[in-house]
N, C-alpha and C positions, 0 to 999 in steps of 0.2 A: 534824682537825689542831689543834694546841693553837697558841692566839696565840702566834707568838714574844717576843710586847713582853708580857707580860703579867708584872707584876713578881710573884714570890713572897714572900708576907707570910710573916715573922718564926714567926709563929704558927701556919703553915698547918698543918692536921691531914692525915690520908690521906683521898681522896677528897674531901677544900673543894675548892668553886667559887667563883670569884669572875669577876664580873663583867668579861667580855674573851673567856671564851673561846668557842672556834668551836661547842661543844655548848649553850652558854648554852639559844638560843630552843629544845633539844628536850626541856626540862622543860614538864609538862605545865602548868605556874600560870604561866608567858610566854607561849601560844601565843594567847592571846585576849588583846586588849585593847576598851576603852569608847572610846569618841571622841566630844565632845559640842560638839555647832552650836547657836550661838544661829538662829532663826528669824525670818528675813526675808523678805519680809513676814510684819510680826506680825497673824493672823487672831484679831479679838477673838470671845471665845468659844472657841477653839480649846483643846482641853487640852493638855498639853505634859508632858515628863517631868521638870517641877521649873522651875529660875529662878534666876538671877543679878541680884544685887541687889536694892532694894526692902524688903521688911520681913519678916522669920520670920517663919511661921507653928507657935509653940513652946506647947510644953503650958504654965500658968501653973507648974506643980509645977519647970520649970525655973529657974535664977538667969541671966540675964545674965554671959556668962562677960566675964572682968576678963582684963588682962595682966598681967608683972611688978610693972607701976609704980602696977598699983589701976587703971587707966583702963579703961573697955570698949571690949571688940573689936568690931571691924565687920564686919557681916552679911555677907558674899558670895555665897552659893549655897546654895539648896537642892536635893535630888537626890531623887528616888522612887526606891527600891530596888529597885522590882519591874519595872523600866526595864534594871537589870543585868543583862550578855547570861548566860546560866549556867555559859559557861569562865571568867569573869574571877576573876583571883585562883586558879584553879586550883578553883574553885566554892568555896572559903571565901568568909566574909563575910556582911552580912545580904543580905537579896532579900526581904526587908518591913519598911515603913516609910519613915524620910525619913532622910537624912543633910544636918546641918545646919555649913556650914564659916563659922568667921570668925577672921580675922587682926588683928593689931595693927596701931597708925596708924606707928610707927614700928618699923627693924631694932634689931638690940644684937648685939652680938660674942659667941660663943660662944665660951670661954675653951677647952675641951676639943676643939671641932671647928675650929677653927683656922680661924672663918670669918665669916659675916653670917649674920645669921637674925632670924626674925620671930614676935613668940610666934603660935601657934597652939591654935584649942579646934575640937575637932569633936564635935555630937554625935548619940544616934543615939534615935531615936523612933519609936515606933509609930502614934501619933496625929497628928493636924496641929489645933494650937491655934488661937488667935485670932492676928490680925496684931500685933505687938509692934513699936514705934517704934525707931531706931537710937536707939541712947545718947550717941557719943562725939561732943563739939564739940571743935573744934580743927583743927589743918591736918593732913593725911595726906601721909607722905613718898612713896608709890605711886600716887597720885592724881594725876595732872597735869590740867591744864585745865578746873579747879575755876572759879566764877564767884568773885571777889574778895570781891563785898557779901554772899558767904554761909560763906566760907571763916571757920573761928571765933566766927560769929556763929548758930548752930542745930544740932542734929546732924546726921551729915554725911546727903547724901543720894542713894540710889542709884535709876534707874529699875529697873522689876521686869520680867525681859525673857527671854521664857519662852526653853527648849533644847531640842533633840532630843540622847538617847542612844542611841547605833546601835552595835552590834557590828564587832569588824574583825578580820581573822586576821593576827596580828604577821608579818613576812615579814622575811627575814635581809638583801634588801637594804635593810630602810626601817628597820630599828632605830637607824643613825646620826642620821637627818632627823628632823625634827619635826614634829607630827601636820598635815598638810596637807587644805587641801578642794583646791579649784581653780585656789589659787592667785590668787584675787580679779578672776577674769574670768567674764562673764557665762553664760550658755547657747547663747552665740554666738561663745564666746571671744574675746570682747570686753571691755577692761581699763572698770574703771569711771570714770568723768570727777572728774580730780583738784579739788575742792571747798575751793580756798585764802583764799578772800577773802570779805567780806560781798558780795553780788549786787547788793543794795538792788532799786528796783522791787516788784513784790509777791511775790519770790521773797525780798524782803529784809525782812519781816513780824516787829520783835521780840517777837511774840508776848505780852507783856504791856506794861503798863503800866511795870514796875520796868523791861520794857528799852528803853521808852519814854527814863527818866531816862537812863540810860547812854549811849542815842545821842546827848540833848541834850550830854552832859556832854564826850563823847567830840568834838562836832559845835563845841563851845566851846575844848576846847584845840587842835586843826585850826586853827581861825583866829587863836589865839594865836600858834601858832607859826610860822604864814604871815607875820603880819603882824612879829615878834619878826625873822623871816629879813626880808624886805624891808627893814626899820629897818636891821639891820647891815650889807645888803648898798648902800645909801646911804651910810653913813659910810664903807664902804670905797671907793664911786667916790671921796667928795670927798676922800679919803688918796692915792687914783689920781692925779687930774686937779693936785694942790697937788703932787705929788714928779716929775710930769713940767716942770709949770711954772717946778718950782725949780730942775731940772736945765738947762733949756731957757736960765733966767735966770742961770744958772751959780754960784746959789750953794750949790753943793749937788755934790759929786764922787761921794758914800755909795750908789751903786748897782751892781748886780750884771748886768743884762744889759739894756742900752738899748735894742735893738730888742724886747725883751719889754714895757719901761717904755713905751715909746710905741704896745704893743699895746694894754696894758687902761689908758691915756689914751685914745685912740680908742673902744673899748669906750663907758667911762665916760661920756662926754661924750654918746654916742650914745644910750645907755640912763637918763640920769639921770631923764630927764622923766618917763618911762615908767612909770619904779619909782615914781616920786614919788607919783605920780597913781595909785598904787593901793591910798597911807593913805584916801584917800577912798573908793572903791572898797570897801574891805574894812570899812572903820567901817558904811557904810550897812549891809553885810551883816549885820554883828552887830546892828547896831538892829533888823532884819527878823527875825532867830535870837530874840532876847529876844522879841521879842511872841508870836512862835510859842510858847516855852517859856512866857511867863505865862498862853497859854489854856489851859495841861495843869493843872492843879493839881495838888498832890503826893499826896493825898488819893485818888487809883486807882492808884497806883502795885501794889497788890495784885491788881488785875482782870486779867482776862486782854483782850487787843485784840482785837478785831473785824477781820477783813477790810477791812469798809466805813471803818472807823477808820486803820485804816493806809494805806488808799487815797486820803482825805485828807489825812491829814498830811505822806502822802510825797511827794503835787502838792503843798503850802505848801512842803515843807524843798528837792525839788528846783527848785524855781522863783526859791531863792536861789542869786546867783552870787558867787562870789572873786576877786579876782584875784592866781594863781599866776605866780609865777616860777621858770623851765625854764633848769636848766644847757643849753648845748648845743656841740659843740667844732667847732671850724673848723680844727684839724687833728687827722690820726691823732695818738692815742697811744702812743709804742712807749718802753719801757723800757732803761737802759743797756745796751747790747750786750755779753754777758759771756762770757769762755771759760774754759776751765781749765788750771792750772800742773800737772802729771803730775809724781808721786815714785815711785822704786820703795818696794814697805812689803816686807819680811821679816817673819818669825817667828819664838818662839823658845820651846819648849815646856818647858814647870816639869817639877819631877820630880815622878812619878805616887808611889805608895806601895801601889795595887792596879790587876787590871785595868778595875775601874769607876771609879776615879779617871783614869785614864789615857782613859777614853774617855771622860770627860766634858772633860777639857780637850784632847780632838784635838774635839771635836763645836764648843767654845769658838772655836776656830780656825776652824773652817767657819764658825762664823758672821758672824765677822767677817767672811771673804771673802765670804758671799753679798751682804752690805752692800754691800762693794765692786761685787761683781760687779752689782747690782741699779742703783746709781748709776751704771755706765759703761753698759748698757742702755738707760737714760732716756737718757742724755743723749745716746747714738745715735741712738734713736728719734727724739729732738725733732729733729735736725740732718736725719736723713732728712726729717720732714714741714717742715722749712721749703725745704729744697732743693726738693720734689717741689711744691709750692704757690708756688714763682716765679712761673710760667706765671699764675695768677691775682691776682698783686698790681698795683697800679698803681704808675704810675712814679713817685708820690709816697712809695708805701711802699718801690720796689725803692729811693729813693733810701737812705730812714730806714734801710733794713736792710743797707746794703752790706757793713759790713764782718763784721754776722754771718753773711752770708750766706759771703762770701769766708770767714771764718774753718773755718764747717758743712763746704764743699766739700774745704776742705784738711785736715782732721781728723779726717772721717768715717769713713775707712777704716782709720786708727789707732786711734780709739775702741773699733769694732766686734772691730778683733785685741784690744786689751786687755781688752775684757768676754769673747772667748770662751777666752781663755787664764785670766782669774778661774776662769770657769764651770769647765772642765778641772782645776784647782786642787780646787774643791769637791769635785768628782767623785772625785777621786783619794782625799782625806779620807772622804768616804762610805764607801766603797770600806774602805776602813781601820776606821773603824767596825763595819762589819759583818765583820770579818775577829776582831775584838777579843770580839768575839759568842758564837764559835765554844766549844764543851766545849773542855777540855783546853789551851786557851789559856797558855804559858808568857809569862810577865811580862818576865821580860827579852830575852826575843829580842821580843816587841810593842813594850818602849821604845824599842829599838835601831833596828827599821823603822820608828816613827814618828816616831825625831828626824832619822833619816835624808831619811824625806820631808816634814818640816815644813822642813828647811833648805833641801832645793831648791828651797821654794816662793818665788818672788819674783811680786806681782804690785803693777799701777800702779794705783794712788790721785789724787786729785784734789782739789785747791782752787779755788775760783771765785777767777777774777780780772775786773778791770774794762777791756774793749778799747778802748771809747769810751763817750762820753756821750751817755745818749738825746736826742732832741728835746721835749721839756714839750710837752702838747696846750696849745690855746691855748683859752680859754674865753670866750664869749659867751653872752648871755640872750634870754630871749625870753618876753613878759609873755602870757599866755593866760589866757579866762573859765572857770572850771569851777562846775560846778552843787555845791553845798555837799556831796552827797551822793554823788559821782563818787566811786569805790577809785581814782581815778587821779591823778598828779600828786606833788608835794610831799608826804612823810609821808603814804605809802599805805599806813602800820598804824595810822592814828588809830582802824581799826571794832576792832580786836583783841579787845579784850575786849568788845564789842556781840557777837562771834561766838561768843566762847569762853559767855556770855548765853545764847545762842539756842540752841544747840545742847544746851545742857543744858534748856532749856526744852521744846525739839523732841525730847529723848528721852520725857522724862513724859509728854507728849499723846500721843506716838507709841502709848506702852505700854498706857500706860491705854483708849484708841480712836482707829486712825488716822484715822477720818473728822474729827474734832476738828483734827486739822491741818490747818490751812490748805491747801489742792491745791498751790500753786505752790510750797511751802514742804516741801512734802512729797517732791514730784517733786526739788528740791534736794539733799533730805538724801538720800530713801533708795539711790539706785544708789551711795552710799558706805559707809551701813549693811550694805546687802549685800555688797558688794564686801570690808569687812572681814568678816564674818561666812564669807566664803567661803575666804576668805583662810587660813587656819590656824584647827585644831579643838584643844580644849586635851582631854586624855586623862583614865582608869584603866590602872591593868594595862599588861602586859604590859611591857617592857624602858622606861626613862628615855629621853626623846631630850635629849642634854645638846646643845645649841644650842654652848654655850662655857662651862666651867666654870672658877672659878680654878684651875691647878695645886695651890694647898695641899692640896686634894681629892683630887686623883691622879693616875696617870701618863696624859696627855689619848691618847696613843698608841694604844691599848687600845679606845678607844673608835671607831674612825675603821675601815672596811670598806678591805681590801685596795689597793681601786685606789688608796685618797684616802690611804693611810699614807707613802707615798714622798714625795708634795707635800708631806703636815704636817713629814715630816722636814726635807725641804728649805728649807720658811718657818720652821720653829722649831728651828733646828737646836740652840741655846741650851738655847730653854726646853724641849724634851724630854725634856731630862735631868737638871728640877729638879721631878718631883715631889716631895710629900712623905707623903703619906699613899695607903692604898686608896681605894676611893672607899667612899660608904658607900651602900651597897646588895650583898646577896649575893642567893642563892638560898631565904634567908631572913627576905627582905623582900619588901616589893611596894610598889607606884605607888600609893600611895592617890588621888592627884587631881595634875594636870601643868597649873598653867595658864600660858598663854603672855600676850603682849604683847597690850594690846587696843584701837582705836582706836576702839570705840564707849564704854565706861567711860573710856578715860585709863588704865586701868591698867599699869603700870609698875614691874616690880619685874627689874631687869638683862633679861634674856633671856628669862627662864625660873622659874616657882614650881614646884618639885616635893615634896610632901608625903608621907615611905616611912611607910610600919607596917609591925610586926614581925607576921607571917604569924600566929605562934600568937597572936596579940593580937587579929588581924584576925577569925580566925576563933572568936572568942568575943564578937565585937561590941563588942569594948576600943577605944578609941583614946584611950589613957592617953600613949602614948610618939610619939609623931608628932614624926620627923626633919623640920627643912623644910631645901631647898639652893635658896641663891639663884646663878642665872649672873649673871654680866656686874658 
């Protein structure tokens, strides 16, 4: 069966395919595709079918390919040919040698494609050269969590982090998804342990020397700003304890809520000492911080750490303490209590001038109702979950909450009729849409039915109003020792960039021999290594998995399998009906390489990198014309 949504191009010849429809995967160059996993754990020695990142291995007879702007591209991947399953591509293509890819550090708008793009070079060789250095210094706009002191200061650098390429048979329900492993759960389906914060201990190992610096450096502004917060939070008691006393002495009327005023006086008075006493406190620290930093000299900053090395330093750095000051509230916090003022909204539909004009502004109208209709939902939903969690508030909360609560109870059930009479609204327009659909469709009797039923549409809308005013939590302090090295407390991203450090450190040793990695630092990183690695496989061949592409591209409809077409209807009821181009891929092209989102590199480019060649190009071992599409 032929997609219904499948728009007819302008230009279509008899018998063109284009990408949508239901016979697509039973060409015989879709039915194979590559899927390619990096390899976790990496087995040094192991051979592998190519590598991501690290340095070409290029004949010298090759130039360093350039971008628009003269700057050189950056290495990404190399691929053994003879790794390619023998359907892919419809068996075009080489199947000896190497396929070498590298992109540009920055996108540029492609004037003709109506879109973002990235220059691209790929080339193809028969030999494998010497190792060749990355060229390009500077910042890369797809690179996220770059270490700072090297971003612009060297060329860029990538660990070399071998693949496996394994064959797959394209299947008609997986052509919408994207190339999936497991899903990023273990062999036990088991999710791998989310890895947010520096550890410290000797799982928290900066691995060199330069992250040696960075800790200190990172370990210096922490106590600044400890100590910067205590300072201000001083001058505000003594603001506290003078405008209670002024009020008290009565020369002073300029306040806003007296029993609030004489809470943080009480406060203030309570905590002054406290505070005070831990300029002292925290200066010794940093006297103890400096001496520790003057035994390092800057002079190894190049070396790599020791274990035994880090095992010392982190008994000196933890055996320094702070003293932190901790918000902490002494009552709940609950926010104004708010309801809504209900309007009825009409409609009023413009004049069409075709029937696809005509169904893009009844589709116009659905959308705004689903808006509607999707706001009187929420705010059912919420009223349900505060009614049905009474039973577990305490009576301090039932007090703060009474009159949202009275408000929930009395309005629930009007809510719930006005969101399902939207919903019935939308439905009715759908409905209509698809009627507009049909061959032979006459124009004026579809205007006639549809201003007919846009007029009877009335449904209720909503404005937030204010019922009462919340109660302000009320805040207090509370001064605690923390070890210099704690992720806890006050400005718990001081380690940020000691990680974003380390882990780029922890890829290179990793790659190069995991025995080299430290154990406990290793046990760290890799169940995330893996766990990305499992997570999603990036492709060849066979059909694009478009994640999310901008509509400028094409009609997104076309793309999406039977069951999920009614839903995408329904959330974009708008944008459905603003493509503007094909997409660009037909049945004479192909997938040269699909990479996805990567949290072992940082790579980062929208959703989705997808690289097409033109078949007869492909199959002569060209890759002169290489499409890129970026999602997101």
């Amino acid at each position: 069966m032929r997609n219904p949504f499948r728009r007819e191009p302008s230009s279509a010849t008899a018998g063109a395919l284009a990408y949508g429809d239901e016979n697509f995967l039973k060409l015989e160059q879709f039915r194979t595709d590559a899927r390619i996993a990096k390899r976790v754990p990496v087995v040094q020695g192991e051979a592998g079918h190519g590598w991501y990142g690290g340095e070409p291995r290029m004949p010298s007879y090759f130039s360093w390919p350039v971008g628009p702007d003269g700057e050189p591209l950056i290495f990404v991947a190399q691929l053994d040919c003879r790794a390619f399953p023998a359907g892919l591509w419809g068996g075009v293509g080489p199947r000896e040698g190497w396929l070498l890819f590298f992109i540009g550090h920055t996108s540029y708008i492609e004037p003709d494609y109506r879109g973002q793009s990235f220059p691209v070079r790929v080339l193809h060789t028969m030999e494998l050269g010497p190792e060749r250095p990355q060229r390009f210094i500077g910042s890369v706009e797809w690179l996220t969590n770059y270490p700072k002191n090297l971003s612009g200061n060297a060329p860029v650098m990538l660990p070399r982090w071998p693949i496996t390429i394994y064959e797959h048979e394209t299947e008609a329900e997986e052509r919408y998804k994207r190339f999936v492993g497991t899903g990023g759960r273990d062999d036990q389906g088991r999710p791998a342990p989310s890895l947010c914060r520096w550890p410290g201990g000797a799982a928290g190992n900066p691995l060199t020397w330069d992250g040696v610096a960075i800790l200190f450096g990172a370990l210096r502004n922490r106590l600044g700003k400890v100590e910067q917060r205590n300072h201000d939070l001083l001058e505000r008691f003594h603001k506290q304890i003078a405008a209670f006393e002024a009020y008290q002495a009565g020369t002073t009327t300029d306040i806003g809520d007296a029993d609030q005023l004489q809470f943080e006086y009480t406060v203030a008075k309570r905590r002054l000492d406290e505070v005070a006493a831990t300029h002292a406190l925290n200066s010794a620290a940093r006297t103890r911080l400096e001496a520790v930093i003057a035994a390092h000299p800057a002079e190894r900053h190049s070396e790599l750490l020791s274990p035994a090395d880090w095992e010392g330093l982190s008994d000196e750095l933890a055996a320094i303490e702070f003293a932190d000051v901790e918000e902490c509230h002494v009552a709940l916090p609950v926010s104004n209590v708010l309801g809504q003022s209900y309007s009825e909204q009409r409609f009023e539909l413009e004049q069409a001038t075709s029937l696809e004009d005509l169904r893009r502004k009844v589709l116009a109208i659905a959308y705004k109702i689903m808006l509607i209709a999707k706001k009187l939902q929420i705010a059912a939903s919420n009223r349900l979950h505060l009614l049905n969690g009474r039973g577990n508030m305490t009576a301090q909360a039932l007090a703060f909450q009474s009159a949202c609560l009275e408000y929930a109870e009395r309005t629930l059930d009007q809510t719930q009729r006005y969101a399902a009479a939207a919903k019935n609204a939308r439905e009715e327009l759908d409905a209509l849409v698809g009627r507009l659909s049909k061959p032979n469709t006459s124009l004026e009797s579809s205007i006639n039915e549809a201003r007919a039923l846009v007029a009877g549409i009335v449904v209720m809308d909503f404005n937030v109003m204010e019922i009462s005013r919340g109660i302000p939590a009320k805040l207090d302090y509370e001064v605690r020792m923390r070890s210099l090295i704690d992720t806890g407390g006050s400005f718990d991203n001081w380690s940020t960039e000691l990680e974003i450090h380390r882990r780029f450190h922890a890829r290179f040793l990793y790659c190069a021999d995991p025995l080299t990695l430290p154990e406990p630092v290793r046990s760290h990183f890799e169940p995330t290594w893996s766990s990305a690695a499992l997570d999603c496989h990036d492709g060849m061949g066979g059909v694009p998995r478009w994640d999310w592409v901008s509509l400028e591209y094409f009609n997104a409809q076309m793309y999406y399998s039977a069951r999920d077409r009614k839903r995408f209807r329904q959330e974009n009821a708008l944008l459905a009906s603003a493509y503007a181009a094909e997409p660009p891929f037909d049945r004479d092209n192909a997938v040269l390489l699909q990479l996805f989102p990567d949290a072992i590199f940082g790579w980062r480019w929208g959703r989705h990198l997808t690289l097409i060649a033109p078949r007869h190009e492909l199959a002569q071992s060209s890759f002169e014309n290489i499409r890129v599409v970026i999602s997101g």
